[in-house]
N, C-alpha and C positions, 0 to 999 in steps of 0.2 A: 504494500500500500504506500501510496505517494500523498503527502498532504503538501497543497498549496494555494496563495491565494487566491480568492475570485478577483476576476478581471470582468471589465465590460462584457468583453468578447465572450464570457462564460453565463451571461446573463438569460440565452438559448436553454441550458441547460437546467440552471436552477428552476425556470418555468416548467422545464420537463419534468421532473423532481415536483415541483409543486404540486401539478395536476397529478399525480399518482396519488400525494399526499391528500390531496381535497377530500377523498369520504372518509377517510381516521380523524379528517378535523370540522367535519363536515359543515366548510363553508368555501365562499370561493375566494380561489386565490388570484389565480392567473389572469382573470379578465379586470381584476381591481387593480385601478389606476394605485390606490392608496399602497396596496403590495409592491407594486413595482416602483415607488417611489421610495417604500421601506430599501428593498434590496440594491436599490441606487446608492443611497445614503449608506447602506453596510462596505458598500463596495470603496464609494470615496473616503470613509474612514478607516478603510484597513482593519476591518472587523470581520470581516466574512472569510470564512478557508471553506475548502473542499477536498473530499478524499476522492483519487482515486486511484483505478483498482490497474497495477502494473503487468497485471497477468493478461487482462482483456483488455488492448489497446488503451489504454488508459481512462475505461469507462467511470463515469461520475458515482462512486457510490453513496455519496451523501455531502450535505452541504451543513454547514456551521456556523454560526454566528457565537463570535468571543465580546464579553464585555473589557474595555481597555481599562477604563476608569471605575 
């Protein structure tokens, strides 16, 4: 396993992840403006990592949010 930051570019991705995620939190993620301005904001503060997985191309296994402060 690889952990590293999220980038913009991985922004695809964490959506991907989310909508899997939407019936275990069952509400919506992916179409809210307000999420995607959350995971903006994790990203420009260097709060956000991601695992992934080195055996399968380097598929996203999960995403993370760390508090700094």
């Amino acid at each position: 396993m690889l952990l590293q930051e999220v980038m913009r570019d991985n922004i695809p991705q964490w959506l991907k992840l989310a909508a899997e995620a939407e019936p275990i939190f069952q509400g919506q993620m992916v179409d809210s403006e307000k999420f995607r301005d959350y995971i903006k904001s994790k990203i420009e503060t260097k709060e956000a990592f991601m695992a992934l997985a080195r055996e399968n191309d380097n598929a996203v296994m999960g995403i993370i949010r760390i508090l700094t402060n």
